[in-house]
C-alpha positions as CSV (number, residue, x, y, z in Angstrom):
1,X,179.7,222.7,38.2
2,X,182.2,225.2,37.0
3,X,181.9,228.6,35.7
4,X,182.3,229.5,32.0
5,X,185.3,232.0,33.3
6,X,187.1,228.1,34.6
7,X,186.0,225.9,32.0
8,X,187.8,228.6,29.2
9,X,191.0,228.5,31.6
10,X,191.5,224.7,31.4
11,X,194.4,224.0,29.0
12,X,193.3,221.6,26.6
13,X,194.7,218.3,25.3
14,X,196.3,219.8,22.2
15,X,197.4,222.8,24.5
16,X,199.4,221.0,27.3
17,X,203.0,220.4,28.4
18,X,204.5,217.0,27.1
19,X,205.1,217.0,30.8
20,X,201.2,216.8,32.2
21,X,201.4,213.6,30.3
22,X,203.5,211.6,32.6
23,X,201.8,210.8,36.1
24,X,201.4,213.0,38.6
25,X,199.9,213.0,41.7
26,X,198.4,215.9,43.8
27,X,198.5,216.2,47.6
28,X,195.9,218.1,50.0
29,X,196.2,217.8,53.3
30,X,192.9,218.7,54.7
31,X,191.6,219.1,58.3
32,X,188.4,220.2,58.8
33,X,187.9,221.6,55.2
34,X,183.8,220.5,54.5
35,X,183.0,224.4,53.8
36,X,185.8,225.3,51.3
37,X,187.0,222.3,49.5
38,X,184.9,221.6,47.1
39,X,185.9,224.7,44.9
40,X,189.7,222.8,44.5
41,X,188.5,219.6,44.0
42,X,185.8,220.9,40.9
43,X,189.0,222.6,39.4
44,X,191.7,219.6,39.8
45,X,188.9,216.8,38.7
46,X,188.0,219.0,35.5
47,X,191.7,220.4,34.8
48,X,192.9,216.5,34.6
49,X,189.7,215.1,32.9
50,X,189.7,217.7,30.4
51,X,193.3,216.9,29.4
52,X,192.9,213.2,30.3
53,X,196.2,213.5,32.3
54,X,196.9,210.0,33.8
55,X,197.0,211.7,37.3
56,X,195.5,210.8,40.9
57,X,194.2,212.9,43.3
58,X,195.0,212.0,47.1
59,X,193.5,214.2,49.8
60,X,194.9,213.3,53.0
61,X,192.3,213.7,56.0
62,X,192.7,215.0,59.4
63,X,189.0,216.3,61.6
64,X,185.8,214.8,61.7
65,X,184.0,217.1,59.5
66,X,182.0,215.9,56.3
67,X,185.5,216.5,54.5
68,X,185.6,212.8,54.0
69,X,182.0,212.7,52.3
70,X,182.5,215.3,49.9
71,X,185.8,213.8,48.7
72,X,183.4,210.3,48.6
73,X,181.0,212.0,46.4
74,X,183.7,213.2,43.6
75,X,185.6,209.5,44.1
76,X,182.2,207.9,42.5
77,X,182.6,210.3,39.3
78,X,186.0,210.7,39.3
79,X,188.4,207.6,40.3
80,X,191.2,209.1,40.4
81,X,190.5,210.9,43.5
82,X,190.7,209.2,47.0
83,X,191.4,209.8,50.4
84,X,193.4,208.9,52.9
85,X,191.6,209.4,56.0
86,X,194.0,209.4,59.9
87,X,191.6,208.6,63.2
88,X,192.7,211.9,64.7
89,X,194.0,214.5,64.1
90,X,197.9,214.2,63.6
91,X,199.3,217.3,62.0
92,X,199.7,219.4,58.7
93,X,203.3,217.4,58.2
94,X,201.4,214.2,59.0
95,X,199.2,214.2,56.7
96,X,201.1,215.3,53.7
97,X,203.3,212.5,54.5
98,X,200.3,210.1,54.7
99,X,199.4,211.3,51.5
100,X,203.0,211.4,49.6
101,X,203.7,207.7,51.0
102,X,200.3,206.6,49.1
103,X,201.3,208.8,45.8
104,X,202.2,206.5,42.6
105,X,203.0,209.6,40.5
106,X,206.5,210.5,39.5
107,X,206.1,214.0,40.4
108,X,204.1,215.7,42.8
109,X,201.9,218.6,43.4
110,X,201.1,219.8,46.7
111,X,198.0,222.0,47.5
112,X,196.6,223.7,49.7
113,X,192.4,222.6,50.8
114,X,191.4,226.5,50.9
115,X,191.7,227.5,47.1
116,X,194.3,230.1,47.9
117,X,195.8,229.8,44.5
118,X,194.7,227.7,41.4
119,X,196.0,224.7,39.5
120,X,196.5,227.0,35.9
121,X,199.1,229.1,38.2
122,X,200.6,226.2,40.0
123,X,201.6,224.4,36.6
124,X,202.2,227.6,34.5
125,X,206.2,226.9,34.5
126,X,205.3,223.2,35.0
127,X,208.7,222.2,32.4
128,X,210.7,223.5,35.2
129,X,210.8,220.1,36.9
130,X,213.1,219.1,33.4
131,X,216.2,221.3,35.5
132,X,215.1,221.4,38.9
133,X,213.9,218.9,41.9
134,X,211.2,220.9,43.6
135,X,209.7,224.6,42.3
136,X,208.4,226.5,45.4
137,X,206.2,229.0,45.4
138,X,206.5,232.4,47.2
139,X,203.1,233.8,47.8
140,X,205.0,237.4,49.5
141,X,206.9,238.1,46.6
142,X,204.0,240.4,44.5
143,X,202.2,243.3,46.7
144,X,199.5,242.1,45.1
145,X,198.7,239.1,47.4
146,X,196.2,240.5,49.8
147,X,197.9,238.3,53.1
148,X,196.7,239.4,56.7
149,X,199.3,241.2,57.9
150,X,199.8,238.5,61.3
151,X,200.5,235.8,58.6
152,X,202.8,237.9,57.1
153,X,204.3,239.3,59.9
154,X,204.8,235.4,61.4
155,X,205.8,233.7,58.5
156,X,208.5,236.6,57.4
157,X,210.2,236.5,61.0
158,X,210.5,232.7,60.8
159,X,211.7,233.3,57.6
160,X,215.0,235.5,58.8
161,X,215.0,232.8,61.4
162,X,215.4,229.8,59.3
163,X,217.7,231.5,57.2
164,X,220.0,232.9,60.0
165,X,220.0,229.5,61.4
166,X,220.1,227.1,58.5
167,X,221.3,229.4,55.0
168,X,218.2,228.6,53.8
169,X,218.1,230.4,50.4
170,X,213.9,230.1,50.0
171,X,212.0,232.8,51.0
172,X,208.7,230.9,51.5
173,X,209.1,227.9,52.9
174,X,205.8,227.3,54.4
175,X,203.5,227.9,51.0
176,X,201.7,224.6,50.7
177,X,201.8,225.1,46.7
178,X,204.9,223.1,45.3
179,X,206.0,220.9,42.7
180,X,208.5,218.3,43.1
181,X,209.9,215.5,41.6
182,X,209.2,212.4,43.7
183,X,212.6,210.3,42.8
184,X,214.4,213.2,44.7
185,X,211.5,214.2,47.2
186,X,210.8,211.0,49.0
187,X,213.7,209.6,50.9
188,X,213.7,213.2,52.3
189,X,210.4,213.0,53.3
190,X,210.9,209.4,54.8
191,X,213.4,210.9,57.0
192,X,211.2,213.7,58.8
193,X,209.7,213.2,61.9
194,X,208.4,216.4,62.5
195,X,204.5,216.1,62.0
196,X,203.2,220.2,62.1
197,X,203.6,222.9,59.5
198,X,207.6,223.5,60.1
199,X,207.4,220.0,57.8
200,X,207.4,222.1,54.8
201,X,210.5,223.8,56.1
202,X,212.4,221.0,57.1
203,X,211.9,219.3,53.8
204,X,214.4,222.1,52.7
205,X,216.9,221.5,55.1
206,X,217.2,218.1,53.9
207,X,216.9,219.2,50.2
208,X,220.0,221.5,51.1
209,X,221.9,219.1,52.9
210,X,221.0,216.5,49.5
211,X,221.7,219.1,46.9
212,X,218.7,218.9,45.6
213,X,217.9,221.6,42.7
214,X,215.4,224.0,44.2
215,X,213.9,227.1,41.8
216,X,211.2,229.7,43.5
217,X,208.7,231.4,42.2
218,X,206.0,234.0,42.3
219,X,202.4,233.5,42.5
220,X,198.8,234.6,42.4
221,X,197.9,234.0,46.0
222,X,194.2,235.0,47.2
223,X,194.0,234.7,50.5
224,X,190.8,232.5,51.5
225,X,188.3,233.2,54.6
226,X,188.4,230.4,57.3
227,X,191.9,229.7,58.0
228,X,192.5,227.8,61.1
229,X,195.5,230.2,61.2
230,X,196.3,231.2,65.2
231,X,199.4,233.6,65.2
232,X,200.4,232.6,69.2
233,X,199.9,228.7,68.5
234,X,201.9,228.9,65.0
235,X,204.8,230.6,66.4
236,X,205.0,228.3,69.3
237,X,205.0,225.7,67.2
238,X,207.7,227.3,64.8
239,X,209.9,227.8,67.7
240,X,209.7,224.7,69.1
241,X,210.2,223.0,65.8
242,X,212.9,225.0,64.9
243,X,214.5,224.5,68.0
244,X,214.2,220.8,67.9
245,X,215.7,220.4,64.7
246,X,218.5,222.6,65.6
247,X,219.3,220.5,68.2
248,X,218.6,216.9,66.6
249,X,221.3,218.3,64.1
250,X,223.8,219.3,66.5
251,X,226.4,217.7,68.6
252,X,224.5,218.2,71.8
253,X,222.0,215.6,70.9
254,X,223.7,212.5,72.1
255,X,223.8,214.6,75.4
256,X,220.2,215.9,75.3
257,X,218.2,214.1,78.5
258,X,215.7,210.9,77.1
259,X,212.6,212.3,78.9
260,X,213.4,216.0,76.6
261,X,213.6,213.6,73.5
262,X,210.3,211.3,74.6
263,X,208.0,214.9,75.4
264,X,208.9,216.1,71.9
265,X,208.1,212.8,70.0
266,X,204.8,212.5,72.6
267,X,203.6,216.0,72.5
268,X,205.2,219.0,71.1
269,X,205.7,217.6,67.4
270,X,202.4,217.9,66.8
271,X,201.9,221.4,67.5
């Protein structure tokens, strides 16, 4: 149940954007998240059934946690929730794909399993998506976010790194709070490959290369206990992502030796 201090932040029927009312659908890609996602989904199933927003609720599943049976339990009360279960584990990028591909709305939330931010902030400038194809969100942007400083230390130097390499104008490409609007969004993500977290990333290289309208923003960001977060593993993965896609988009590919190509699609894609 949630607390009087949630319930008075719902925005009511008569309250909300002529734009809640068309459908949307939000993504969480969940691995392992039995201990800290039932928080989000209390505030998504009462945020839409309060405004009677004709939305769904897809929660793409990696781990073999009871994630799966909470998500179950909320399904029987609230039917626009489901899940979208993999039989392993196959990556952050993986499984937001899994759940995008399954999406009917025409646009699309995407949100993190932890609670890290809530879905009053996410959709505060909501009308955006009138002028622009996806809305990021940059959690480093206000002192205010209390972010460990190894996260923020790893995901600033990728930063510089995917801007140096790519003229990336976003300065938070790996927040896993976005809106986007799924006309524009989907034949990108049809195109990636890449199944960890540089997905998020990559979906703005294609954006760029597309011309697709991108508009950032600030945002309350609470950083949540329990992050499967490991600073050596995630920038060996960045790397090797980043690497990867600089060379798939190069001229060098064609020459780039088949058992390279076969260990990334086998192995390292995944990281």
């Amino acid at each position: 149940m949630l607390n009087e201090t949630m319930e008075q932040e719902l925005v009511r029927e008569d309250q909300a954007s002529p734009l809640l009312m068309r459908t949307f659908s939000i993504i969480i890609p969940a691995y392992n998240e039995e201990k800290r996602i039932t928080p989000v989904l209390e505030e998504v199933s009462s945020f839409i059934s309060a405004n009677r927003l004709p939305w769904e609720v897809i929660i793409a599943v990696d781990g073999n946690d009871g994630t799966e049976d909470i998500i179950n339990s909320f399904s029987e009360k609230y039917p626009f929730i489901q899940s979208r279960k993999s039989s392993g584990r196959t990556g952050m990028g993986a499984a937001i794909k899994r759940g995008m591909l399954a999406s009917k709305g025409n646009y699309i939330v995407l949100m993190d399993a932890d609670g890290s931010a809530n879905i009053q902030n996410i959709l505060r400038e909501v009308n955006l998506l009138d002028s622009y194809d996806i809305i990021n969100f940059n959690r480093y942007s206000s002192k205010e976010n209390d972010i460990p400083f190894k996260r923020r230390f790893a995901s600033r130097s990728f930063n510089i790194l995917l801007k140096a390499l790519f003229g990336i104008h976003v300065n938070d490409t790996q927040c896993g709070y976005k809106l986007m609007r799924r006309s524009v969004v989907m034949p990108l993500v049809k195109k990636l490959t890449v199944s960890n977290a540089f997905f998020l990333s990559a979906l703005f290289l294609y954006a760029k290369k597309s011309g697709a309208r991108v508009a950032e923003l600030p945002i309350k960001y609470d950083h949540s206990d329990g992050s499967k977060f490991n600073v050596v593993i995630t920038s060996l993965s960045y790397l090797v992502s980043i690497s990867a896609f600089k060379l798939r988009n190069s001229e060098l590919y064609d020459y780039t030796p088949k058992f390279v190509k076969e260990l990334y699609y086998r192995k390292l894609r995944y990281l």
